[in-house]
C-alpha positions as CSV (number, residue, x, y, z in Angstrom):
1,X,54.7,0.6,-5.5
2,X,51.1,1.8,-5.3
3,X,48.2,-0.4,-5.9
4,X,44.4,-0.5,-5.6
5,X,41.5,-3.1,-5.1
6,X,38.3,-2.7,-4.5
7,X,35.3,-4.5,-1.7
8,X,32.1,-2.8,0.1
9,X,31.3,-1.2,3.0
10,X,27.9,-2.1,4.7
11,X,25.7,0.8,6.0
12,X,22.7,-1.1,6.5
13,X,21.3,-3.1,4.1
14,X,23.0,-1.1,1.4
15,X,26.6,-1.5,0.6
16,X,29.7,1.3,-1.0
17,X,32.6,1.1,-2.6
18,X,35.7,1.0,-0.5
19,X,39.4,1.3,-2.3
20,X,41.6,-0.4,-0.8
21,X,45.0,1.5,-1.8
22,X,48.4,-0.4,-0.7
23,X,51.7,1.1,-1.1
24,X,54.8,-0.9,-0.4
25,X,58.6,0.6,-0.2
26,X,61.6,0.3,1.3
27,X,61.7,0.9,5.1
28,X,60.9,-1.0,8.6
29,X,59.3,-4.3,7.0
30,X,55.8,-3.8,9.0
31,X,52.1,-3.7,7.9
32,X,49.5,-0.7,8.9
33,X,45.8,-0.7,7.9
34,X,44.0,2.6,8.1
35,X,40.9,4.4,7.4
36,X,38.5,3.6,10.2
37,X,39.0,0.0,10.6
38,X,36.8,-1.0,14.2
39,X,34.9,-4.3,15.3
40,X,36.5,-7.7,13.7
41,X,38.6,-5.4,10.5
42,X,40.9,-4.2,13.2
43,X,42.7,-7.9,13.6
44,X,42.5,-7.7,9.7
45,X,46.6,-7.4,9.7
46,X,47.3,-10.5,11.4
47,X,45.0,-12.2,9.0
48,X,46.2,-11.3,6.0
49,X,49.8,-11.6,7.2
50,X,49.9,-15.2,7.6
51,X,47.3,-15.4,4.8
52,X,49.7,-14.0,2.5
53,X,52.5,-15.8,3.4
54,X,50.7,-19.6,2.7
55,X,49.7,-18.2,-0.4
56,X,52.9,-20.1,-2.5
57,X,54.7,-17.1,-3.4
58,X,57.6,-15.2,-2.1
59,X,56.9,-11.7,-0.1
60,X,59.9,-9.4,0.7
61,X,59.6,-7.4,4.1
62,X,58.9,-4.3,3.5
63,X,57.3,-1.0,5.1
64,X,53.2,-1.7,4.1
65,X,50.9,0.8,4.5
66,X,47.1,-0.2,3.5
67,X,43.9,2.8,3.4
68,X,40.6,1.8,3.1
69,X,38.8,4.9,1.3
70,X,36.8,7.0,2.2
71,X,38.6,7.7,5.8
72,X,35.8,9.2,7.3
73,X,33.4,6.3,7.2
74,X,34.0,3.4,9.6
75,X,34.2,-0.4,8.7
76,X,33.9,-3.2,10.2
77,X,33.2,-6.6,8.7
78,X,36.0,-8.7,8.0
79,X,35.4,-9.6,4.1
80,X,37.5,-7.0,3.5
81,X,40.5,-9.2,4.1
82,X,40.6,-10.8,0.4
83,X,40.7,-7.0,-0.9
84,X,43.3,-5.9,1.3
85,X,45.0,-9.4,0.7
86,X,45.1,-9.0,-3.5
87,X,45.9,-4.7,-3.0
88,X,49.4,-5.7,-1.5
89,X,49.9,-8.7,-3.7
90,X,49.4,-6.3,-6.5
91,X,51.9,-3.8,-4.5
92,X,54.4,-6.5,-4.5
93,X,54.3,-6.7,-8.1
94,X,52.6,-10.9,-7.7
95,X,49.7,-9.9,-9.5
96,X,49.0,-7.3,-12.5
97,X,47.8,-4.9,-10.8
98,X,45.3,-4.0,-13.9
99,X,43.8,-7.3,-13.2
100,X,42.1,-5.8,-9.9
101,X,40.3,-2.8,-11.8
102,X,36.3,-3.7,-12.5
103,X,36.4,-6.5,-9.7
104,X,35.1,-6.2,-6.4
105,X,36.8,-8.9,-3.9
106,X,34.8,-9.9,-0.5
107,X,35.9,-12.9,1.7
108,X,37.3,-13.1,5.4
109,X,40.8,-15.0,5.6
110,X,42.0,-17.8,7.5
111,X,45.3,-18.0,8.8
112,X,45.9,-20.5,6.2
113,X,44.7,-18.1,3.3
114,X,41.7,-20.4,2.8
115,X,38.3,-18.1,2.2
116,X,35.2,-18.3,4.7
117,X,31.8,-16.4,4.1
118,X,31.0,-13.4,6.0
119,X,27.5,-11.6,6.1
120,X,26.4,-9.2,3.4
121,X,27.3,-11.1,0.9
122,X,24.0,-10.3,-1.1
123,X,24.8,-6.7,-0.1
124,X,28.0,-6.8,-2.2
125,X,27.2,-8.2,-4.8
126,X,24.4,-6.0,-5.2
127,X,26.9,-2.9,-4.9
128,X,29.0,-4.3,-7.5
129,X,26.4,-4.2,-9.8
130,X,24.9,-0.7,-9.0
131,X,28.3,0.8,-9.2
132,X,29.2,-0.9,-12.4
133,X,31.7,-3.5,-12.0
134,X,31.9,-6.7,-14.0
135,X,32.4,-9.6,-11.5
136,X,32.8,-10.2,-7.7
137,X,35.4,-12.8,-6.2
138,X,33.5,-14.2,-3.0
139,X,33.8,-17.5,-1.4
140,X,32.7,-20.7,-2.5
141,X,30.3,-20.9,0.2
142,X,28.5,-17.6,-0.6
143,X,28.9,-18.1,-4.0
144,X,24.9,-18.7,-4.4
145,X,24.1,-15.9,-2.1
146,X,26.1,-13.5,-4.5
147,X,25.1,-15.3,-7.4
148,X,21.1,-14.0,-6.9
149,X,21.7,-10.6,-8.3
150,X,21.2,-10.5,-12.4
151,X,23.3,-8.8,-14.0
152,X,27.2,-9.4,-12.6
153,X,29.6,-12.6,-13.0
154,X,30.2,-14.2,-9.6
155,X,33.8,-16.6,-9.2
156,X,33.7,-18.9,-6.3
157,X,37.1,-19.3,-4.7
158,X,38.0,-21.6,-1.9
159,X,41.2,-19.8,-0.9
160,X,43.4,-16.8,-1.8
161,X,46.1,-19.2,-3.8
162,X,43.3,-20.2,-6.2
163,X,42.3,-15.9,-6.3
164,X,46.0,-15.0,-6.9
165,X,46.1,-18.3,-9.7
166,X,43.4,-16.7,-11.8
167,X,44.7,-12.9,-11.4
168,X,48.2,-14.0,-12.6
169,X,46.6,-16.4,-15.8
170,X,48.2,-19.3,-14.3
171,X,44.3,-20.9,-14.0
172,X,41.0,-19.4,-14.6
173,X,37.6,-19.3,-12.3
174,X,34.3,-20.3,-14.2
175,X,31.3,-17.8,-13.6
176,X,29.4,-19.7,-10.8
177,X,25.7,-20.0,-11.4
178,X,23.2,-20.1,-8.9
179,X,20.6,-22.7,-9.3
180,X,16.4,-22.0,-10.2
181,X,15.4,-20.5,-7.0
182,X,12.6,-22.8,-5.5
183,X,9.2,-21.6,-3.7
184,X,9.1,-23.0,-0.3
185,X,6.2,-25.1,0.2
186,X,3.6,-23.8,2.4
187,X,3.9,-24.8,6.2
188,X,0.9,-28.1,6.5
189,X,1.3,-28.5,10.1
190,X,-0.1,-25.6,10.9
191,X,-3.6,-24.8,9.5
192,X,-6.7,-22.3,9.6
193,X,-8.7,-25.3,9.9
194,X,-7.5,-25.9,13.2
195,X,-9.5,-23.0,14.7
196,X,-13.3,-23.4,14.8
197,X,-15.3,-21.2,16.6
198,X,-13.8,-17.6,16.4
199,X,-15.6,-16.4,13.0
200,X,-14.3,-12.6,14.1
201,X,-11.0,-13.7,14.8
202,X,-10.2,-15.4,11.4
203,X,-11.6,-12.5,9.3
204,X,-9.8,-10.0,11.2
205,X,-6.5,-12.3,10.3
206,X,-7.8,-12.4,6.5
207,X,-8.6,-8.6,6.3
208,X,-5.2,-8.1,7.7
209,X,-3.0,-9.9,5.1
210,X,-5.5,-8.8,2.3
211,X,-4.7,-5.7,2.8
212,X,-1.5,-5.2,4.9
213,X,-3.2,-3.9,7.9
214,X,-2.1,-3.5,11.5
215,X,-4.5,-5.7,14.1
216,X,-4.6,-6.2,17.6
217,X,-6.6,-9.3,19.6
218,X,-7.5,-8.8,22.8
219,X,-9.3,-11.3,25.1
220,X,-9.0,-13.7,27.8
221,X,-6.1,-16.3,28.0
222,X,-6.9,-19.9,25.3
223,X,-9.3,-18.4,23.7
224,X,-7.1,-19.2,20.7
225,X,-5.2,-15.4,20.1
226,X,-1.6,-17.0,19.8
227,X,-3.4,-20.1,17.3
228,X,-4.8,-17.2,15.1
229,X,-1.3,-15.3,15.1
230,X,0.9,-18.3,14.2
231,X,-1.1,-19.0,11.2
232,X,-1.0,-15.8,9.4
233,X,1.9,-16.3,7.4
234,X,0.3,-19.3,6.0
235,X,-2.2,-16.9,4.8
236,X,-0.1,-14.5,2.9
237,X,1.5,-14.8,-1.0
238,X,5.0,-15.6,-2.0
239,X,7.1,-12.4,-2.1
240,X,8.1,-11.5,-5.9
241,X,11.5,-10.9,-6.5
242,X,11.8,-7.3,-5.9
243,X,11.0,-7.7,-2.3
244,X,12.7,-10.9,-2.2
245,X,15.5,-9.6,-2.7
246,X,15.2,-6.9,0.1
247,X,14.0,-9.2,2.6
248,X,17.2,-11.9,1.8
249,X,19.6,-8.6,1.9
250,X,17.9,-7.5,5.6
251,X,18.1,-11.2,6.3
252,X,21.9,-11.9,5.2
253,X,23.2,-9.1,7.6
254,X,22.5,-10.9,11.1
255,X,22.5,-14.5,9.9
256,X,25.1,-17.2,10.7
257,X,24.2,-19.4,7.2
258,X,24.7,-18.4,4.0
259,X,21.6,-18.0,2.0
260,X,21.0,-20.6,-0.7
261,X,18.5,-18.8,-2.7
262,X,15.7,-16.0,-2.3
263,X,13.0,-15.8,0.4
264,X,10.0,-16.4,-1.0
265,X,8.2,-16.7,2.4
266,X,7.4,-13.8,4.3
267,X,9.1,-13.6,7.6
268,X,7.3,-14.2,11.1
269,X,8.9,-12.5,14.1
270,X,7.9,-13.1,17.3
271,X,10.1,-11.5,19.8
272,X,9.7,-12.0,23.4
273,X,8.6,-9.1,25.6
274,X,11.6,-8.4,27.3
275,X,13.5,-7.6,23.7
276,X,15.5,-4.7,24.3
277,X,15.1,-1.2,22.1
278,X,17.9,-2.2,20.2
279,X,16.8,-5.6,20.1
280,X,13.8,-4.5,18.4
281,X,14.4,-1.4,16.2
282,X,18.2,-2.4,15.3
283,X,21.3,-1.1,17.2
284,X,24.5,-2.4,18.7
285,X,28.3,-2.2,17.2
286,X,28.3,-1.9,14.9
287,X,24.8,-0.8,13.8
288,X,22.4,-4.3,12.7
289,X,19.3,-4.4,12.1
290,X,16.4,-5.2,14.9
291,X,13.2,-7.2,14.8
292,X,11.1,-4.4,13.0
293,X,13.6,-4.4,10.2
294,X,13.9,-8.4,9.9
295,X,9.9,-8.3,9.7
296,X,10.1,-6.5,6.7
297,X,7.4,-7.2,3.9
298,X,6.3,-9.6,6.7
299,X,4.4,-9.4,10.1
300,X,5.7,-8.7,13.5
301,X,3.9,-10.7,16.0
302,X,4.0,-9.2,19.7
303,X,2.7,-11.3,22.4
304,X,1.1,-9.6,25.6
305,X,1.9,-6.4,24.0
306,X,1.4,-4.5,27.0
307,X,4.2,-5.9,28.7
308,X,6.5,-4.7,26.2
309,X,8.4,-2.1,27.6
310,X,7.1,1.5,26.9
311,X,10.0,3.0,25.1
312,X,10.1,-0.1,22.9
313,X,5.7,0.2,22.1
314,X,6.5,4.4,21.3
315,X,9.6,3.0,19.2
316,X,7.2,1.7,16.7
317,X,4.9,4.7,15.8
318,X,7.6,5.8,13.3
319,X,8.3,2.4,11.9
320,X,4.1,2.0,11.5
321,X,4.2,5.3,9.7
322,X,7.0,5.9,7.8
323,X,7.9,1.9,6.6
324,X,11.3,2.8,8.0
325,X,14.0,2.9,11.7
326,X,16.0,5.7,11.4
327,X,19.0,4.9,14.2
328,X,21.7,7.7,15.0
329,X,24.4,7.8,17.3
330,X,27.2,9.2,17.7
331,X,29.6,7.9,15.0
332,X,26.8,7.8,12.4
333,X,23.1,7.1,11.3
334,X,21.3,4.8,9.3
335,X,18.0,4.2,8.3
336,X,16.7,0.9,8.0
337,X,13.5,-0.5,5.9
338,X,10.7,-1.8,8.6
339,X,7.9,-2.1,6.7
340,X,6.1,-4.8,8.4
341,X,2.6,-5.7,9.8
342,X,2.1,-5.6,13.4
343,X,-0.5,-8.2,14.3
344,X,-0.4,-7.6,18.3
345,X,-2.8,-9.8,21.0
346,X,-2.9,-8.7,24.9
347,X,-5.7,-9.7,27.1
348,X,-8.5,-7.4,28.6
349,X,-7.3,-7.1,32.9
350,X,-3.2,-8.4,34.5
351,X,-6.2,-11.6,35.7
352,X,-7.3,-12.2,31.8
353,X,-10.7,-12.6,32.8
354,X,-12.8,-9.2,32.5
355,X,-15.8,-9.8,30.3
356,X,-15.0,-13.8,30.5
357,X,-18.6,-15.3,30.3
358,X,-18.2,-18.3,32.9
359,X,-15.2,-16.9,34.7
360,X,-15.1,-13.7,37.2
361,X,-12.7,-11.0,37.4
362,X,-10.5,-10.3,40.2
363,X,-9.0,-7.0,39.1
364,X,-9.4,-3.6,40.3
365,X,-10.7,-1.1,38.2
366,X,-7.8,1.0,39.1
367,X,-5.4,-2.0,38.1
368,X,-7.7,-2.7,34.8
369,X,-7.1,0.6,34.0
370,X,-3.0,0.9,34.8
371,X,-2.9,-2.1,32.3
372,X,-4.3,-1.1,29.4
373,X,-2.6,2.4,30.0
374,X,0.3,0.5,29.1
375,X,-0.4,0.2,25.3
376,X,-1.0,4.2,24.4
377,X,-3.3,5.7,22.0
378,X,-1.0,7.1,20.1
379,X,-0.2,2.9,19.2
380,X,-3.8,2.1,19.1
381,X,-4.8,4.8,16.8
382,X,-1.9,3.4,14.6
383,X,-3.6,0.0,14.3
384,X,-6.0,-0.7,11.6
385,X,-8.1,-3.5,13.6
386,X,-8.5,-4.0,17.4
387,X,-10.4,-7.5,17.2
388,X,-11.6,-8.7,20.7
389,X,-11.2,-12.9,21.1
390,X,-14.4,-14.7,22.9
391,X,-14.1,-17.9,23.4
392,X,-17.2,-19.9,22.0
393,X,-19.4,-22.1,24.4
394,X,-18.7,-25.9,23.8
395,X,-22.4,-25.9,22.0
396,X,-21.1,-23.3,20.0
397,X,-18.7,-24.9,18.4
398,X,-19.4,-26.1,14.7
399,X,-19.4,-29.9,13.6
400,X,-18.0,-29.5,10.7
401,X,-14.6,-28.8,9.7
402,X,-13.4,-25.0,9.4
403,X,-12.1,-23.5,6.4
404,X,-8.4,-24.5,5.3
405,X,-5.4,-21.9,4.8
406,X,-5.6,-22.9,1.4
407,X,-9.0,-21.3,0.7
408,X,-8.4,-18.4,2.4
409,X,-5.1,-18.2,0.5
410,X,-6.9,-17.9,-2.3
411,X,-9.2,-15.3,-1.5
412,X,-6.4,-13.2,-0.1
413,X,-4.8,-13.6,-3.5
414,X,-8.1,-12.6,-5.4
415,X,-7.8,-9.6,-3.2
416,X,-4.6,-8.3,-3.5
417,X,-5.0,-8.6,-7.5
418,X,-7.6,-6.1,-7.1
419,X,-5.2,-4.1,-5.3
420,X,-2.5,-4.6,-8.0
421,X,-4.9,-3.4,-10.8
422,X,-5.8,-0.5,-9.2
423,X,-2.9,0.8,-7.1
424,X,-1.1,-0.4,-10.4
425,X,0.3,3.1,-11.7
426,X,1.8,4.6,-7.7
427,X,4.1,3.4,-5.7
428,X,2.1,1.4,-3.4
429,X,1.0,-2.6,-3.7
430,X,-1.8,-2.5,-1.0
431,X,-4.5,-0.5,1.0
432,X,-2.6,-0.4,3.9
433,X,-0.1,1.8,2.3
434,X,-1.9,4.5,0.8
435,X,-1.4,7.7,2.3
436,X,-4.1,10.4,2.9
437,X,-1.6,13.6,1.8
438,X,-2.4,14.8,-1.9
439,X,-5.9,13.3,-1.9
440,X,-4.7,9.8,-2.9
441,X,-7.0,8.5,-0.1
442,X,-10.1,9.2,-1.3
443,X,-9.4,8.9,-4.9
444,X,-8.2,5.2,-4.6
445,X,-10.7,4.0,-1.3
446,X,-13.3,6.3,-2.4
447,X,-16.8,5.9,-0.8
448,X,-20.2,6.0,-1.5
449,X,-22.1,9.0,-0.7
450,X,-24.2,6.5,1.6
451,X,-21.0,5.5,3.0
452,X,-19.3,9.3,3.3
453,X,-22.3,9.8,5.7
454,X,-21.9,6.8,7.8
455,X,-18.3,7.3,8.0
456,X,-18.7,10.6,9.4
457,X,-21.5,9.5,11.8
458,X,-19.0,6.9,13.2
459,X,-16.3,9.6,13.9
460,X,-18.6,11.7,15.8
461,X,-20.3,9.4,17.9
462,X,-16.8,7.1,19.0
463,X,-14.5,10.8,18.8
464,X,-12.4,9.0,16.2
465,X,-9.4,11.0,15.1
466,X,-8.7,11.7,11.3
467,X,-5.8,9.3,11.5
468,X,-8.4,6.3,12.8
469,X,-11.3,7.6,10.1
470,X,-8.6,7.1,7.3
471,X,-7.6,3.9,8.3
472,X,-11.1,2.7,8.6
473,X,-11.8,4.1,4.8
474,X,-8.4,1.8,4.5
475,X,-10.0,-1.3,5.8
476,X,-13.4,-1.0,4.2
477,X,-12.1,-0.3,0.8
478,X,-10.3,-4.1,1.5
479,X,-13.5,-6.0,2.3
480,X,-14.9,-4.4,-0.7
481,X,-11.6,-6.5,-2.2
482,X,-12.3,-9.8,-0.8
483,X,-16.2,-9.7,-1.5
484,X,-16.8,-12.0,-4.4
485,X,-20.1,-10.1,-5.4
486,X,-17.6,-6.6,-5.8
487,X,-16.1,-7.1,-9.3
488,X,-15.4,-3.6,-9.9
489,X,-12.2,-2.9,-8.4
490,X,-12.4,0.7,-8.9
491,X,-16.2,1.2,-7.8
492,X,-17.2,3.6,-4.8
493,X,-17.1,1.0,-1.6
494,X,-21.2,0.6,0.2
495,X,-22.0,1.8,3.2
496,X,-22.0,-2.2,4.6
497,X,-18.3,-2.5,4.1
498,X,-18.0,0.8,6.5
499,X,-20.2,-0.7,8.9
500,X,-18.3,-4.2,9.0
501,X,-14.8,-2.0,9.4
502,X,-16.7,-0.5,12.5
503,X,-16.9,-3.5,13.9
504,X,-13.4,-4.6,13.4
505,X,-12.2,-1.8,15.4
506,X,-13.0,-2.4,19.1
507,X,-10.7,-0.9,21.2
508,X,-10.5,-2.5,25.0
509,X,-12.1,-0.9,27.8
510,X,-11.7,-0.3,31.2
511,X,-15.7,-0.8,32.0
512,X,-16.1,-3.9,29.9
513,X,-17.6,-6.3,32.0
């Protein structure tokens, strides 16, 4: 008898329908899957062997032969074993087999039949719901995750006995409902009030989230680089559900917990240096996501960016452009979101010290010059601010306590509702993603004449490239956002907000001193 089932493949974070088709007749009692199985689906068979058998009903041996359509694409997670499980219970004739159609099944088996979570959960259940189908059987411990996406019933099971109970009518599943997702507090321990001193430093970091820009510190080592970095996420705004939702699905892929509910916090990834390409831009077998992809809708932090190697540095110009990672090889290709922010600090010489103003520099200006060679300027013209970190004299430093994250939370939020209104009707939600093709540039961050002129003074006098002059148009038109005096959104930005984008961009150089 010939029977069907259905579960997902993952290709990325997005997930297709897979058949799974089982035909049982008479002949050598055995079990075959095909259709591409690789990775942990190729021990599927012993699985769902003994699975089957402590379900509590009676299989005859018999010749089994299981497909997992289409053929030509492979697969590889193991929550396919609940589908293949039900496909030859329906084949044996222990379940209606009508009972499978409009239900997509996604669990990994234990030997004893009971259910365990797998990742891509989310993935699924989102699939299910694209393509139509009324409910998805998952785990009990995944039923939350699956239970995020609207729109499609969700029964928890905690083994296959209570799956094959509910598709015989012998018991029924309730609909499992995933509680009120719940915003994340904000991270106290960790404050902008912390840092005094480095006035550039913290507007660069605001200017940066405002707007979604790319920035890179450079200065000497403590001047207080890695204190600005780790408080940026502070600074930025709960995700809405849209990208929630993304970032959870990027998230569920590579995780070893189940998700409980939605990120609402924007992720923070600080890899270390010696992260591998496929470490950082997704890879492996089979194909997962890399840092750039789990930074999505948040900010990639890279510490002492020039040691990075250089094949991983040029691996990013596509992701900073595009908002995606496309990875091919030989069995197949698939392109990844990795729309992040790349906040990047490096210091000035290999000694830290060139243009210290107590301590002297030991470096060569050969060797100065090797260094920052490292980081191209391809990658520099990419980033929207190059900030340089002094650190403030001990008189310097002010009395009185600096701002908290919580103020300049709320500026940031003042400034990205500006953005909303105005970038309200295109595809974008902030400055940093506007694109220069088709004129949207200068319609959207349009300029002064004052400002036109200044702009193009600038270019000509520090050679800048068309990609760096946009980017600075990019950066004024989000101080124009944060200004409180600016209440026009859509007005022209002034010639000072030019000027003061100028000075964010300060690019390290070999004859600082």
């Amino acid at each position: 008898m010939l029977s069907r089932s259905y579960c997902a493949g993952l290709c990325g974070v997005d997930g297709y329908v897979v058949t799974v088709e089982a035909d049982v007749r008479m002949g050598l009692p055995g079990l075959t899957v095909v259709g591409q199985t690789v990775g942990a689906l190729n021990e599927a068979r012993e699985r769902v062997r003994s699975a089957v058998g402590h379900c509590g009903h009676e299989v005859r041996p018999r010749r089994q032969v299981v497909n997992l359509a289409p053929a030509d694409r492979r697969k590889d997670s193991p929550g396919m074993d609940l589908a293949i499980a039900c496909a030859l219970l329906a084949a044996h004739e222990v379940v209606p087999a009508e009972r499978l159609a409009g239900v997509m099944l996604w669990g990994e088996l234990a030997l004893d039949g009971s259910l365990r979570p797998t990742a891509g959960t989310l993935v699924v259940s989102d699939c299910a719901r694209r393509h139509g189908y009324s409910a998805v059987v998952v785990p009990s411990g995944a039923a939350d995750e699956a239970a995020m996406v609207d729109g499609i019933e969700v029964f928890a099971a905690r083994s296959l006995a209570e799956v094959v109970a509910h598709l015989r009518g012998e018991s029924s599943m309730v609909a499992h409902v995933c509680k009120p997702p719940e915003h994340e507090p904000a991270d106290d321990e960790i404050d902008m009030a912390d840092i005094r001193g480095l006035a550039l430093g913290r507007l660069a970091v605001e200017v940066m989230v405002a707007g979604g820009h790319n920035l890179l510190l450079h200065g000497s080592p403590g001047v207080g680089k890695t204190m600005l970095a780790r408080r940026t996420a502070a600074l930025c705004p709960p995700l809405p559900d849209e990208h929630a939702l993304e970032v959870t699905k990027i998230h569920g892929l590579v995780r070893h917990h189940v998700a409980q509910q939605l990120q609402r916090r924007v992720p923070m990834r600080n890899p270390h240096h010696s992260v591998t390409m496929a470490g950082l831009l997704g890879g492996g077998r089979p194909l997962r996501p890399g840092e750039v992809s789990l930074a999505h809708r948040g900010v990639l932090f890279l510490d002492e960016l020039p040691e990075f190697s250089r094949a991983c540095l040029e691996g990013l110009r596509e992701p900073l452009e595009e908002g995606t990672v496309t990875l091919v090889r030989a069995h197949g290709a698939i392109t990844l979101p990795a729309r992040f922010q790349l906040l990047a600090a490096m210091n000035p010489c290999p000694c830290g010290f060139l243009g210290h103003p107590r301590r002297a520099c030991t470096c060569s200006p050969a060797s100065v010059a090797r260094y920052l060679a490292r980081v191209s300027g391809p990658l520099l013209d990419r980033l929207d601010l190059v900030v340089p970190i002094v650190a403030p004299s001990r008189a310097a430093l002010p009395s009185a306590a600096a701002e908290r994250s919580a103020v300049v939370r709320e500026r940031v939020r003042r400034a990205r509702g500006h953005q909303a209104n105005r970038l309200a009707s295109t595809p974008w939600s902030t400055n940093a993603e506007v694109p220069a093709r088709g004129g949207a540039l200068e319609r959207l961050c349009a300029l002064s004449p004052p400002a036109e002129a200044l702009l193009r003074r600038l270019a000509q006098a520090r050679e800048l490239s068309p990609r760096a002059q946009h980017r600075l148009r990019r950066v004024a038109r989000t101080l124009a956002d944060l200004c409180p005096e600016v209440e026009d959104c859509n007005a022209p930005v002034d010639e000072l907000f030019v000027a003061e984008a100028a000075h964010l961009r300060r690019p390290p150089q070999p004859g600082d001193a």
